[in-house]
Each structure stands twice: as structure tokens, then as C-alpha cells.
C-alpha positions as CSV (number, residue, x, y, z in Angstrom):
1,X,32.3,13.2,47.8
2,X,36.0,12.2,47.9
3,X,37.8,13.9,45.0
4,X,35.0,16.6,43.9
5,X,34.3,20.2,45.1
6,X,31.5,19.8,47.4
7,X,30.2,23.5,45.7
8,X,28.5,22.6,43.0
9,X,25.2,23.8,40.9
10,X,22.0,21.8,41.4
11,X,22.1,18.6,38.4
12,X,25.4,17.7,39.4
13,X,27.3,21.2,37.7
14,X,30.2,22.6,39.8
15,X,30.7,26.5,40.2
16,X,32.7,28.5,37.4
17,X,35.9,28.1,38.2
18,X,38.1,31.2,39.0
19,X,39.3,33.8,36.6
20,X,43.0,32.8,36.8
21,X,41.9,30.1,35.3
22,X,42.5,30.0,31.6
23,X,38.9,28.5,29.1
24,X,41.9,26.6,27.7
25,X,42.2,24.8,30.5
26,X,38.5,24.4,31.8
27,X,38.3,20.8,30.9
28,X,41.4,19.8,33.3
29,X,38.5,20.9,36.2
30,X,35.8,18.7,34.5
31,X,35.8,14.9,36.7
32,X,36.6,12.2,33.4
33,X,34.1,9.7,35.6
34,X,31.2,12.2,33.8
35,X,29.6,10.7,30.6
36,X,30.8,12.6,27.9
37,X,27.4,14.8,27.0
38,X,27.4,15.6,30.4
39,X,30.7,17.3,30.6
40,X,30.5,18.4,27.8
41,X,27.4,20.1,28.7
42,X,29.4,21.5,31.6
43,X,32.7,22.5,29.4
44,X,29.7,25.1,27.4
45,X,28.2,26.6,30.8
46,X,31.4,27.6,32.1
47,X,32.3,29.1,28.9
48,X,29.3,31.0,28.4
49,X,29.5,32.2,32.3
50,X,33.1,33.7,31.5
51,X,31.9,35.5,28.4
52,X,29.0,36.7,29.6
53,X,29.6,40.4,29.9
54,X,27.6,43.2,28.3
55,X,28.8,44.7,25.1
56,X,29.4,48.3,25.2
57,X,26.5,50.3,23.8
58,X,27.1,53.3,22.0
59,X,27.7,56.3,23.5
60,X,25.5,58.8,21.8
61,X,22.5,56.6,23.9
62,X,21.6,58.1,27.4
63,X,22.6,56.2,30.6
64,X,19.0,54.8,31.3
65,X,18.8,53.6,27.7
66,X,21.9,52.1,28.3
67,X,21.1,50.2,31.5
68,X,17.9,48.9,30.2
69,X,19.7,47.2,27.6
70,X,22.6,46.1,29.9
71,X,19.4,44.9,32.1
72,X,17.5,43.3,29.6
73,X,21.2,41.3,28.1
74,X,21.9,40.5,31.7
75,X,18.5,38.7,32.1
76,X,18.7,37.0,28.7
77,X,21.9,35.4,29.4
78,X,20.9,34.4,32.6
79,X,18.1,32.7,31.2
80,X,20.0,31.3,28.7
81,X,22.7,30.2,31.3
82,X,19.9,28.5,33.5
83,X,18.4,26.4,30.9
84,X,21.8,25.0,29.6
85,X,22.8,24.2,33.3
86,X,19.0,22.5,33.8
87,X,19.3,20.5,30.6
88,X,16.7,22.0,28.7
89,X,19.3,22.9,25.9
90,X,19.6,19.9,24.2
91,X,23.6,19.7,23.8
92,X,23.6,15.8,23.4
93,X,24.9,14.0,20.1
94,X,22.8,10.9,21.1
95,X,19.7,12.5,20.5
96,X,20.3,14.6,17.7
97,X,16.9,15.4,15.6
98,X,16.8,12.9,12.4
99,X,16.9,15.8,10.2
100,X,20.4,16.9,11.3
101,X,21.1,13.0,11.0
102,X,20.1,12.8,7.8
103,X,21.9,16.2,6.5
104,X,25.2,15.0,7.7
105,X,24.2,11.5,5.9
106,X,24.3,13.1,2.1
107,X,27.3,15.0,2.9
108,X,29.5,13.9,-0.3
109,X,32.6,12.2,0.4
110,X,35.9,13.3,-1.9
111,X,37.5,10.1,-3.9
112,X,40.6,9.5,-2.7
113,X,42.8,10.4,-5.4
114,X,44.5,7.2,-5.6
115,X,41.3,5.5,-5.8
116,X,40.4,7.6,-8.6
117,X,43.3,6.8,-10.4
118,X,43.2,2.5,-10.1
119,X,39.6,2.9,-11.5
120,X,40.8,5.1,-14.6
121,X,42.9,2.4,-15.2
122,X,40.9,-0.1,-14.6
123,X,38.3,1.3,-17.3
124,X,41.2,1.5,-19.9
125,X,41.9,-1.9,-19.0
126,X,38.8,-3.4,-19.3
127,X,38.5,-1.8,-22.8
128,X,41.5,-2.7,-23.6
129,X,40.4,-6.3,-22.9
130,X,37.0,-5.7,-24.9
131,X,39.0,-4.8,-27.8
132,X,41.4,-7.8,-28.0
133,X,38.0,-10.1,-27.4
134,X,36.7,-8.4,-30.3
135,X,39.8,-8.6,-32.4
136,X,40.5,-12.2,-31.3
137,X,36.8,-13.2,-32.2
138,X,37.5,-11.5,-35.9
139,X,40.3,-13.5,-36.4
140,X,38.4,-16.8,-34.8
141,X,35.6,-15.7,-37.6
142,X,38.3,-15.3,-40.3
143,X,40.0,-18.5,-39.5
144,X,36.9,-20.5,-39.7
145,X,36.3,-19.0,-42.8
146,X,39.3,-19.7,-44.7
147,X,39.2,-23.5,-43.3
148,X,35.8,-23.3,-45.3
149,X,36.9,-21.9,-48.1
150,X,40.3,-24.3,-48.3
151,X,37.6,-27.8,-47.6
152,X,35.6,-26.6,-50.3
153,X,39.1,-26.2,-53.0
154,X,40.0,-29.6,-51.7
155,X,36.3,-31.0,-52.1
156,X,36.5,-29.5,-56.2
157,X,40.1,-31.3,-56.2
158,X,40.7,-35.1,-57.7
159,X,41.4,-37.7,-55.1
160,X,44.9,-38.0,-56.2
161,X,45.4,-34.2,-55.7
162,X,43.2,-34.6,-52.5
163,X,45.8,-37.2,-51.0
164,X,48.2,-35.2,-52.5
165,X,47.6,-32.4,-50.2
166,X,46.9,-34.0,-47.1
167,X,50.2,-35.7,-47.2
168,X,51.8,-32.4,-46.4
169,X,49.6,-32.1,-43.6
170,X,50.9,-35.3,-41.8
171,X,53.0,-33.3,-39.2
172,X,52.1,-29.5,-39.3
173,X,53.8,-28.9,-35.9
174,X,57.3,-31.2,-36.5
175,X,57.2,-29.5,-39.8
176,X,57.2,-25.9,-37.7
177,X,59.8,-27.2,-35.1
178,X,62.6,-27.4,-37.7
179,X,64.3,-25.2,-39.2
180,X,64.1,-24.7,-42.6
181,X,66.5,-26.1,-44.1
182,X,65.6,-29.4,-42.6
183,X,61.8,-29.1,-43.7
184,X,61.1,-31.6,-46.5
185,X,59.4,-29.7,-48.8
186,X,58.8,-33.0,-51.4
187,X,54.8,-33.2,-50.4
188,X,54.2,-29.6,-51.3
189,X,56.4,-29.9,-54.3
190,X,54.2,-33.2,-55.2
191,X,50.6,-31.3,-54.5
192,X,51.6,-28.2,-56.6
193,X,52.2,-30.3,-59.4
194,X,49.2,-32.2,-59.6
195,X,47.3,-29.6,-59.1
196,X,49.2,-27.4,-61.6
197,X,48.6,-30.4,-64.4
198,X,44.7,-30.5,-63.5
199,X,44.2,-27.4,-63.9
200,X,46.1,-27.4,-67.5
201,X,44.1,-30.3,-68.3
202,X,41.1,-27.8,-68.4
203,X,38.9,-30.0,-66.1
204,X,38.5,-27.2,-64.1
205,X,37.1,-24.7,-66.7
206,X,34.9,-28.1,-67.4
207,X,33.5,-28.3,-64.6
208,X,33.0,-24.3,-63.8
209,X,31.0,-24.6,-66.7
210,X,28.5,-27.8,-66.0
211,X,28.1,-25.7,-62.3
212,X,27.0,-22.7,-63.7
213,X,25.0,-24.0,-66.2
214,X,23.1,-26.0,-63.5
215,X,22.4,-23.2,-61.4
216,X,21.1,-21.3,-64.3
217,X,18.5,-24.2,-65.5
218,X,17.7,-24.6,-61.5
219,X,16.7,-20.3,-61.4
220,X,14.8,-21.0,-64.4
221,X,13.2,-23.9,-63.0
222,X,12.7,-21.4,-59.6
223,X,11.2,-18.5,-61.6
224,X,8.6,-20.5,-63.3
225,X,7.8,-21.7,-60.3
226,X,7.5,-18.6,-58.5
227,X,5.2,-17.1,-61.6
228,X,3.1,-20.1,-60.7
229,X,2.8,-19.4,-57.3
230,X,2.2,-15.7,-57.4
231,X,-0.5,-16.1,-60.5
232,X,-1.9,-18.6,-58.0
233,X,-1.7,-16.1,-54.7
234,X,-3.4,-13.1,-57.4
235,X,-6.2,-15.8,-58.1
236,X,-6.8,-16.7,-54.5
237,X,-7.1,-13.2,-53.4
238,X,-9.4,-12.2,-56.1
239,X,-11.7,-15.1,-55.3
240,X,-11.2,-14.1,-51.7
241,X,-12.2,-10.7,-51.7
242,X,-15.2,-11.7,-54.5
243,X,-16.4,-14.1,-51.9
244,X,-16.2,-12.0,-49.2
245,X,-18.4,-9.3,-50.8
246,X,-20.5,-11.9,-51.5
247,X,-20.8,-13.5,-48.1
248,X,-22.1,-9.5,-46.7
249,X,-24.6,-9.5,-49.2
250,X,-26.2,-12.8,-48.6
251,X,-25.5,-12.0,-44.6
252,X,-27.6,-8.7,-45.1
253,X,-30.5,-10.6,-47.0
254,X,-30.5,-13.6,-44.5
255,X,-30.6,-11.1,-41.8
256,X,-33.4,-9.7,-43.2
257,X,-35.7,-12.8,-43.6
258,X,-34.2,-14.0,-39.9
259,X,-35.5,-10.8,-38.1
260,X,-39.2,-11.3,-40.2
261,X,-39.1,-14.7,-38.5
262,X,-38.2,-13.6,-35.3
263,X,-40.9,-11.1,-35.1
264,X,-43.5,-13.2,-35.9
265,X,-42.1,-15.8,-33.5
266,X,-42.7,-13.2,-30.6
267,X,-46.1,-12.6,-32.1
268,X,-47.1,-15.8,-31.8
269,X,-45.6,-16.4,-28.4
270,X,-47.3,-13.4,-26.8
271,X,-50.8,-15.7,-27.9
272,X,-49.9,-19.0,-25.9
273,X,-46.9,-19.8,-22.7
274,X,-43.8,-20.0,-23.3
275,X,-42.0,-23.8,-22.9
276,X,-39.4,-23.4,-20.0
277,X,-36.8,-24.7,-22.3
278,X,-37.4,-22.0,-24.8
279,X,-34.2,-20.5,-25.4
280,X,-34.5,-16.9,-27.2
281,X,-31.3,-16.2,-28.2
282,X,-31.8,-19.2,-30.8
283,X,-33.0,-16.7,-33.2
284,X,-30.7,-14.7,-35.4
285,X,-30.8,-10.8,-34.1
286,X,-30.0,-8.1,-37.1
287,X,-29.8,-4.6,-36.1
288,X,-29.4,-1.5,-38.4
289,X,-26.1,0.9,-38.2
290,X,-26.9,2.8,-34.8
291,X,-25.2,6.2,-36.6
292,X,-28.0,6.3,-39.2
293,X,-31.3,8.2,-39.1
294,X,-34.7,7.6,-40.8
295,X,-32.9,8.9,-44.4
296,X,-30.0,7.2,-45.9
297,X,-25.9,7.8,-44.8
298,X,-24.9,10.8,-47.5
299,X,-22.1,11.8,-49.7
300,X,-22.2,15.2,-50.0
301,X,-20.2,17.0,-53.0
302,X,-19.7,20.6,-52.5
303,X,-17.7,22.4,-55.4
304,X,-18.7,25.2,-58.2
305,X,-20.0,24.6,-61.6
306,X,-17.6,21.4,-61.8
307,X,-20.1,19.9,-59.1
308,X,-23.5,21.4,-60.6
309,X,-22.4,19.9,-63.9
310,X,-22.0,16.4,-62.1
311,X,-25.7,15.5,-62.3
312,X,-25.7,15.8,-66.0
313,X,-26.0,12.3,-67.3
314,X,-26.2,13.3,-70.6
315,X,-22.0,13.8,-70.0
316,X,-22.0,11.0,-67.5
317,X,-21.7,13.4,-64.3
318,X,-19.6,12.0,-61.7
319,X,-22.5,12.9,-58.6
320,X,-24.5,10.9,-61.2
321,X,-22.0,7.9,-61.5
322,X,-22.0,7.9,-57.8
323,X,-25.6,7.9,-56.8
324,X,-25.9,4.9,-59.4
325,X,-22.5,3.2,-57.4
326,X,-24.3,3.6,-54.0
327,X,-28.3,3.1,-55.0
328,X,-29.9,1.7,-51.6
329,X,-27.0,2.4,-49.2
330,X,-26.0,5.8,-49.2
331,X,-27.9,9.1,-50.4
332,X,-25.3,11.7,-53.0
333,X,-26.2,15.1,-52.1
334,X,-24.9,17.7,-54.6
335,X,-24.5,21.4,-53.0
336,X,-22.5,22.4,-56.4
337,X,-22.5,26.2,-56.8
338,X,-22.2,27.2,-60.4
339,X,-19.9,30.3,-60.7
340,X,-19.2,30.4,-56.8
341,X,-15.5,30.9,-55.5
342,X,-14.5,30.0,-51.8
343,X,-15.1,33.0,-50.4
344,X,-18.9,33.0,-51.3
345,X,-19.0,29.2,-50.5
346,X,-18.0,29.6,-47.1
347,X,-20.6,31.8,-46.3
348,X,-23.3,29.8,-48.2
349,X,-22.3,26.0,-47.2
350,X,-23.3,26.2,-43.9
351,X,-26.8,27.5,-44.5
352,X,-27.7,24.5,-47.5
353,X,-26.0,21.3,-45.5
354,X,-26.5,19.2,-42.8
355,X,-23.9,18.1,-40.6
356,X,-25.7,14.8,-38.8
357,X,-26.3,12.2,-41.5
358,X,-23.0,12.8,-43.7
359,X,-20.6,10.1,-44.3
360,X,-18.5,11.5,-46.6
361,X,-17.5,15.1,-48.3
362,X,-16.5,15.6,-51.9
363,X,-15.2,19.3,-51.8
364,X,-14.1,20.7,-55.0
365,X,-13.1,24.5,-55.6
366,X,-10.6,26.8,-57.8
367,X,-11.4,27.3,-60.9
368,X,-13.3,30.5,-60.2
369,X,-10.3,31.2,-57.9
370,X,-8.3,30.9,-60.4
371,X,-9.7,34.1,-63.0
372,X,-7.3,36.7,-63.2
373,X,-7.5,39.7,-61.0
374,X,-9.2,42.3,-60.4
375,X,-11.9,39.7,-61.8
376,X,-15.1,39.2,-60.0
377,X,-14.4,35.8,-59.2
378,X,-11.0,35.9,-58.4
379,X,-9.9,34.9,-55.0
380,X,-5.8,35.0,-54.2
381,X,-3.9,31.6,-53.6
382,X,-3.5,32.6,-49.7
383,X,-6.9,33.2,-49.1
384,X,-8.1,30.5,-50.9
385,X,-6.0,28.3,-48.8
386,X,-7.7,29.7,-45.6
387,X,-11.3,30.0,-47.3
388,X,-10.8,26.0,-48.3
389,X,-9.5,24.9,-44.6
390,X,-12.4,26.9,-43.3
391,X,-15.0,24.9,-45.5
392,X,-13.3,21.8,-44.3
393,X,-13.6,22.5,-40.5
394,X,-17.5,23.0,-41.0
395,X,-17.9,19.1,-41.8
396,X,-15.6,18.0,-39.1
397,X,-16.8,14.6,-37.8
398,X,-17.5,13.4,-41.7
399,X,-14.8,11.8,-43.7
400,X,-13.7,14.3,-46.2
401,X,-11.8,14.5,-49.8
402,X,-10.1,17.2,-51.4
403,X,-10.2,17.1,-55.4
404,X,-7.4,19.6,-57.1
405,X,-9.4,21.4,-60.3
406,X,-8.4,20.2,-63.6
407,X,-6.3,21.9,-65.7
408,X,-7.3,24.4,-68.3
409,X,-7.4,23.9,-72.3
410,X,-6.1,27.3,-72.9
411,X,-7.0,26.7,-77.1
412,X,-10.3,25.8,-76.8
413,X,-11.2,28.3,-73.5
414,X,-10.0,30.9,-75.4
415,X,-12.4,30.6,-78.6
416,X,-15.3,31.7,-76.2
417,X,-13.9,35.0,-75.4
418,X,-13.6,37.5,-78.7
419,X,-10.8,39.1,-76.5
420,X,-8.4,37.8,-74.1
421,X,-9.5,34.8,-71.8
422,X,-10.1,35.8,-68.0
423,X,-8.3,33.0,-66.6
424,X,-5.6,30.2,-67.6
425,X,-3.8,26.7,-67.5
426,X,-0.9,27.9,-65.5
427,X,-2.7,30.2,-62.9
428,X,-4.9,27.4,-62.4
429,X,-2.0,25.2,-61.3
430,X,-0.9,27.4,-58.7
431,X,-4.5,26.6,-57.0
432,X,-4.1,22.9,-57.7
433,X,-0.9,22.8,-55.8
434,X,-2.9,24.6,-52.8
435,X,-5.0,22.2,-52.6
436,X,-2.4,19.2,-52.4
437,X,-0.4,21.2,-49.5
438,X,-3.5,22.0,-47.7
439,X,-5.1,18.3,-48.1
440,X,-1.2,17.1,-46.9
441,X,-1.4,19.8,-43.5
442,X,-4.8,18.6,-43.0
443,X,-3.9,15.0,-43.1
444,X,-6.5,14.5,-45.6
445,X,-6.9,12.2,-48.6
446,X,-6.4,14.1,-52.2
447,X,-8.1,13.3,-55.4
448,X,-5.6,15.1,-58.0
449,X,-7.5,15.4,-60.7
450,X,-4.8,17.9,-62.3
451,X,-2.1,15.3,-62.6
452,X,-4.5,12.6,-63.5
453,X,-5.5,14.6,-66.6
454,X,-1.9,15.7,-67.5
455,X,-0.3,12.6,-67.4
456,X,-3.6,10.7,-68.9
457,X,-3.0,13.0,-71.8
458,X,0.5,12.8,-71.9
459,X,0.7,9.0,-71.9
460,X,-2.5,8.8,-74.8
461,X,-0.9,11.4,-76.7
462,X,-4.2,13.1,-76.7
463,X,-4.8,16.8,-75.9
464,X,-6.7,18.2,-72.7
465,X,-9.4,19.4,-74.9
466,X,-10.3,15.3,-74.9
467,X,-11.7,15.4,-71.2
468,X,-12.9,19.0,-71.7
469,X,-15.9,20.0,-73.7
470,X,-15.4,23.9,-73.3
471,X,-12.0,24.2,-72.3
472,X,-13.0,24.4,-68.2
473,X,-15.7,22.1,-67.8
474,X,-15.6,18.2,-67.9
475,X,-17.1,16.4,-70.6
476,X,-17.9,12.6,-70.4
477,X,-14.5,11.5,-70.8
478,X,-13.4,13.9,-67.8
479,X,-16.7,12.8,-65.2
480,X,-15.7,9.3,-66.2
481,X,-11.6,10.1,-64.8
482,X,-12.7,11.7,-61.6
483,X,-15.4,9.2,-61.1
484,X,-12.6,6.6,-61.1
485,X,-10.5,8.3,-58.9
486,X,-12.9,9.4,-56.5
487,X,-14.0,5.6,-56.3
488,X,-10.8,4.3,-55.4
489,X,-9.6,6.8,-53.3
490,X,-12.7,6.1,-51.0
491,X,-11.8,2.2,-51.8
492,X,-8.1,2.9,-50.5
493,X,-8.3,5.2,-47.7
494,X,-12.5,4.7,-46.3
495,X,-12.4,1.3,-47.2
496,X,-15.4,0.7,-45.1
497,X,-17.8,2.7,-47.5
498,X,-16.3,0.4,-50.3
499,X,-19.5,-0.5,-51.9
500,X,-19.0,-3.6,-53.1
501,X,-19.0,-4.9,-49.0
502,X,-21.9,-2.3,-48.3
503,X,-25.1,-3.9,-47.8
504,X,-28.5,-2.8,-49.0
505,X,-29.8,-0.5,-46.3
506,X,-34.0,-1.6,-47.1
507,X,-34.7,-5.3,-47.6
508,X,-34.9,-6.3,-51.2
509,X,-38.1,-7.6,-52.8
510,X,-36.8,-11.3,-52.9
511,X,-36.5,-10.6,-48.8
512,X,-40.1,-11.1,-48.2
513,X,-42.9,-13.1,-49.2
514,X,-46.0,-10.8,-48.5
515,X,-46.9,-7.6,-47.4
516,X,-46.9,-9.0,-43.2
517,X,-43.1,-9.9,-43.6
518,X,-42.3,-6.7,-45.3
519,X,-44.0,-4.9,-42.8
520,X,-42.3,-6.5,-39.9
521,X,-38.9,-5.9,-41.2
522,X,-40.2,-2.0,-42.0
523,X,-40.8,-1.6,-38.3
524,X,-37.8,-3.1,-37.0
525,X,-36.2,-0.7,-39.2
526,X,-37.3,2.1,-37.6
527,X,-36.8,0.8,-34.3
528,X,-33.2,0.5,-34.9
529,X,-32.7,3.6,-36.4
């Protein structure tokens, strides 16, 4: 070919050139008519040709070692040399692997300082400009204000001082233009005096006083309307709630007379066809709570002799109060344990409850606690803590309410003993205020019967002796307190075993008319138990 060395390797590659000439100057012997891969393809063979020389091994190896290794280099680069001059070397930038595309893609380019620089400043700029927007809107704001404030003076002005006034308004801007020596200031003169002799007129002072005596006959007017409206709202709700406890009572005894006609309905249409148009849904379907069993829901009270004592009715016993409160819709089981401290109880309770049919838990401990060491009954404050979380983890699932012990009537405890008493008032606190951190960690509702007897006896002016009939235990006065507070804590925080909207769980006798109907609803029941 005219202008190219006719030696050449096979694909087109021409022969090393010779060793006078310089690698710096290989590319003057590479034809520009090549595409540029291809000579620069060529531009790496000849350079890896002229360096190809083995290195010099070290001399402490023996001559065959070393010409096995000058051997084996020798063959390597030729290798090497081959497949760059064949192609299989891929030294082309136009088919570079995407990987090596995509790594020189996230390669960060540097800001040009400059750059840099024109956006600082444009930031300060731009909240520079934010700033004056800001300020500019406050004095918009401010302006509109005081126009308000100056139309409502004028509006409280006479007419004549009104006229006045605006007369030295006529030309706000020729007024401005000239200097001020040439500003007639007659008008203003004119406006100041009229309003200086209206106001020592008193007519002012007049008619501050008719304004303010109208707004305070229109806020009387507005309270007694307001007392109206809420002693109105108090009545609604009242007759609200009275008729919706109401309404789930006669909706439990209608449900009971609908499911007596329903069963005999079926019974009778098991005896002759059914009509095609016979719709079944047309009769009203009541089913029982799916939770429940063949016994009652429960309320189980666990506690010491506080609880034991509650089933005395002869003190009005608060288990007793609320067996009567929940006749026919929820069983009270007491498990009170006269004399027992936690750490018996949390032994025992497991072995005398069951944890299927409960509801709610009543737990009650710490007076026992509470004797002073080394008593028998005496537990410490830590351990009670644990002994009391411990109890309340074996009724998980159940609704549960911790009740503080009630304080102690040190006088009147005292007077059993012949020596000193074995526990006290203020060592009894101390477990009180256990309880109310534990009921807070657990996220659990408190009764505290403590501060309920305190301040009860504080605000009466009555001593503690009033709600205790020994000095530890609660007389009727004492069952009656906790009774109240343990029914509207339940009201407050488990509102749905509020029993006034609980519903008889067995039909009542005005349900039925004869033994068949009361038999029918006894089986359905027991089904839906």
C-alpha cells in the first residue's frame, strides 16, 4: 500500500519500530488514517514490546532457577503481547463495561469557586429581600391599623369637629410639597380647637360612661343567658344518659321475648313448608356475650382482712355493696385473706382463682405490710412493690384496680395493745404511696382510699376514727367511701361494666308468659354461651 510499510503484523499492526527510535516518538510512526482505538491499540503493543525484558532475579538463585523464571516471564509476555495485537484485550473507550461508565458518572465535580461565591450572595440576598417583605408587611399591618384606630376617633367626634378635621385633609400632598413656612396651618389650628372645647365640655367623659355602662348590662344580659344555656345542656345530658340506660334495658328485655318468638316460629315451621317468600331474617336475632361461660362474668376482690371483712353487711361491706350493684349481671368473688401480707398471697392466689370468667380485679394489700419489723407480718416497701406487680401479672387479660390501704387511727389502734402498737399511720403511708407508683408504672387505674379518708376527714372536721371501727379496719362509714370510689372509678375508666347500661344476663320473670317461653330462652342461652 502506497505510504505504509508493507511489514506488518497480521490485523493490520506494523513491526516494532527500531531501537533508535525514541517511545516518545512511537506515535509519529502510527498512520493518522487509523481510527483512534485502533492506534491506540498499536501505540500500547509497541510499548509493551520495548519493555519487555526480564527483570533481574536475585543472585543468591541458581542459573536453572533463574532461566525457568526468565522462561516462564518470556512466555507470559508473549502471551500477553499476542492477545493485545489480536484484539482480545479490550483497549477500546467505546465499549467500556457500564460499571466503569457508571464510576466515572458519580465522580463529584468541585464548584467553581466563583460560582460558589455568586450563590453565597445570592442567599444573603434573598434573605435580605425576605426581611424587608417582612418588615414592609409590618408596617402595611401597622398602617392599616392606625387608619382604624384614627376612623374610629373621628366616628366618636361631632360633625362639626368631623368636618373640621377633614378640611385639613383637602390637599395632603400640596400641603407636603411646600415648604413650611408656606403651609397654612389655619385648618389644624381650627380642628384642635373644636376638639379641645368638646372635650372640656365633658361630652366625652358622657359618653365613655353610657358605652361602658351598656356593655356591662349587655355581659349581664350574656351571662344569664349563658347560665340558661348550660343548666339547659346539664339537663339534656342527664335525660340523655337516663334514657340511654333505659333504652339497653328495654333492648335486653325485648330481645328476650323476640328470640322466644323466633324459636317457636322455627318450631312451627319444621311442622308445615316454608312459603317461598318467607324471609327469615325478619325476626329479631339476640345472642349472649360470646366471652361468657355457663356462670356469670366476675369481679374478683383479692386483699387481706380489709377484703374478708367486705361481706359483712352488718358494716355495709363493700364486696357486699357490690354483689347487690351487679345482682344478675356479674358474679363478686371475694378471695380476702384475713391476716395475709403479699408475700403469702402470692403464693396462695393462684391456687383459689380462676383466670377464665374474670372481668374485673379489686386487689387490695398493705396493711399487714405495713407492721413494724422484725414482725411476722411485715413485708419491706421494695418487696412489696415486686410481691404486688407479681399478683397483678397473674390476672393479666382481666381489667384490674389497685386500692391504696387506708390510713391508720393511731389513738384508737393503740388501745388494743396493753404495750406499744405493732404497726402505724405513717409507716402505713409509705405502702400507700407504693401502691400509687406501682398502679402509675403499670398504667393501671388507682382507687386511693388513703387520700380519700384524709381529706374526707380533713374537710368534715371529723377524725379517722369515724371510718374506722378498730383503728385498722373499716366500719360502715369507711365500706360506704371505698364502695363509692370503687364504683366510679370502674364508671370512669371501664365504663362498659357501668351497671347502669349492663343488662340482666337471665331473662326476667315479666320476659315470659309460661314455662315453654322460659324454656326456649334457657336453651338459647346456653347455646350462645
Amino acid at each position: 500500500m502506497r505510504g505504509k510499510r508493507a511489514s506488518s503484523i497480521g490485523g493490520g499492526f506494523k513491526a516494532i519500530p527500531h531501537d533508535s527510535v525514541s517511545t516518545q516518538d512511537f506515535y509519529r510512526h502510527i498512520s493518522p488514517e487509523l481510527p483512534e482505538p485502533v492506534r491506540l491499540r498499536q501505540l500500547l503493543a509497541w510499548c509493551a514490546r520495548r519493555t519487555a525484558h526480564a527483570p533481574d532475579w536475585p543472585t543468591e538463585l541458581p542459573e536453572h532457577v533463574q532461566k525457568l523464571l526468565s522462561d516462564v516471564y518470556k512466555e507470559a509476555a508473549d502471551d500477553v503481547h499476542s492477545a493485545l495485537e489480536r484484539g482480545e484485550i479490550a483497549t477500546s473507550w467505546y465499549h467500556r463495561p457500564a460499571e466503569v461508565e457508571k464510576s466515572e458518572a458519580q465522580v463529584e465535580v468541585r464548584a467553581h469557586p466563583e460560582n460558589v461565591a455568586n450563590a453565597e450572595a445570592r442567599d444573603t440576598l434573598v434573605a435580605r429581600i425576605a426581611r424587608l417583605q417582612q418588615e414592609n408587611d409590618a408596617w402595611v399591618r401597622e398602617l392599616r391599623r392606625a387608619g382604624t384606630e384614627h376612623a374610629r376617633v373621628l366616628d366618636r367626634l361631632p360633625s362639626r369637629v368631623q368636618t373640621a378635621v377633614l378640611t385639613t385633609r383637602s390637599e395632603p400632598i400640596a400641603q407636603m410639597a411646600r415648604p413650611v413656612e408656606q403651609i397654612d396651618w389655619t385648618p389644624a389650628t381650627q380642628a384642635n380647637e373644636a376638639a379641645a372645647q368638646y372635650v372640656q365640655t365633658g361630652a366625652v367623659d358622657d359618653e365613655l360612661q353610657e358605652t361602658e355602662a351598656q356593655i356591662a348590662r349587655a355581659t349581664h344580659e350574656l351571662e344569664v343567658r349563658l347560665d340558661a344555656i348550660h343548666v339547659d345542656m346539664h339537663k339534656a345530658h342527664e335525660s340523655h344518659k337516663h334514657a340511654r340506660s333505659k333504652c339497653a334495658r328495654i333492648k335486653s328485655d325485648v330481645g328476650f321475648v323476640f328470640d322466644a318468638r323466633r324459636e317457636r316460629a322455627q318450631a312451627v315451621a319444621t311442622t308445615r313448608p316454608v312459603r317461598k317468600d318467607h324471609d327469615p331474617t325478619l325476626y329479631y336475632t339476640r345472642t349472649m356475650d360470646p366471652q361468657a361461660t355457663h356462670q356469670l362474668p366476675q369481679i374478683v376482690c383479692i386483699g387481706d382482712s380489709l377484703t374478708q371483712h367486705g361481706w359483712d353487711v352488718g358494716k355495709r361491706g363493700w364486696t357486699a355493696q357490690l354483689a347487690q350493684t351487679y345482682l344478675r349481671r356479674m358474679d363478686v368473688v371475694n378471695r380476702g385473706l384475713s391476716g395475709f401480707n403479699t408475700r403469702w398471697a402470692k403464693h396462695t392466689v393462684p391456687r383459689i382463682i380462676s383466670t377464665q370468667n374474670i372481668r374485673l380485679v379489686c386487689i387490695l394489700f398493705g396493711s399487714n405490710d405495713a407492721q413494724f419489723a422484725p414482725g411476722k407480718y411485715h413485708v419491706p416497701v421494695d418487696e412489696f412493690t415486686d410481691n404486688l406487680r407479681d399478683i397483678t401479672r397473674m390476672v393479666a387479660g382481666a381489667r384490674v384496680l389497685l386500692v391504696t390501704p387506708p390510713p391508720v387511727a393511731d389513738r384508737l389502734y393503740e388501745s388494743l395493745f396493753e404495750g406499744p402498737a405493732d404497726r402505724c399511720c405513717e409507716g402505713t403511708r409509705l405502702y400507700a404511696d407504693a401502691v400509687r407508683t406501682l398502679a402509675e408504672e403499670l398504667r393501671i387505674p388507682c382507687v386511693d382510699l388513703w387520700t380519700a379518708m384524709e381529706t374526707t376527714a380533713t374537710s368534715t372536721n371529723t377524725p379517722l376514727d369515724s371510718f374506722l371501727w378498730d383503728g385498722l379496719h373499716l366500719n360502715a362509714n369507711g365500706n360506704d367511701l371505698l364502695f363509692n370510689l370503687l364504683l366510679q372509678a370502674i364508671k370512669s375508666n371501664y365504663p362498659e361494666l357501668n351497671p347502669d347500661s349492663m343488662p340482666f344476663v337471665v331473662p326476667g320473670h315479666l320476659d315470659f308468659a309460661n314455662l315453654d317461653e322460659l324454656t326456649h330462652m334457657l336453651a338459647h342461652f346456653t347455646k350462645s354461651q
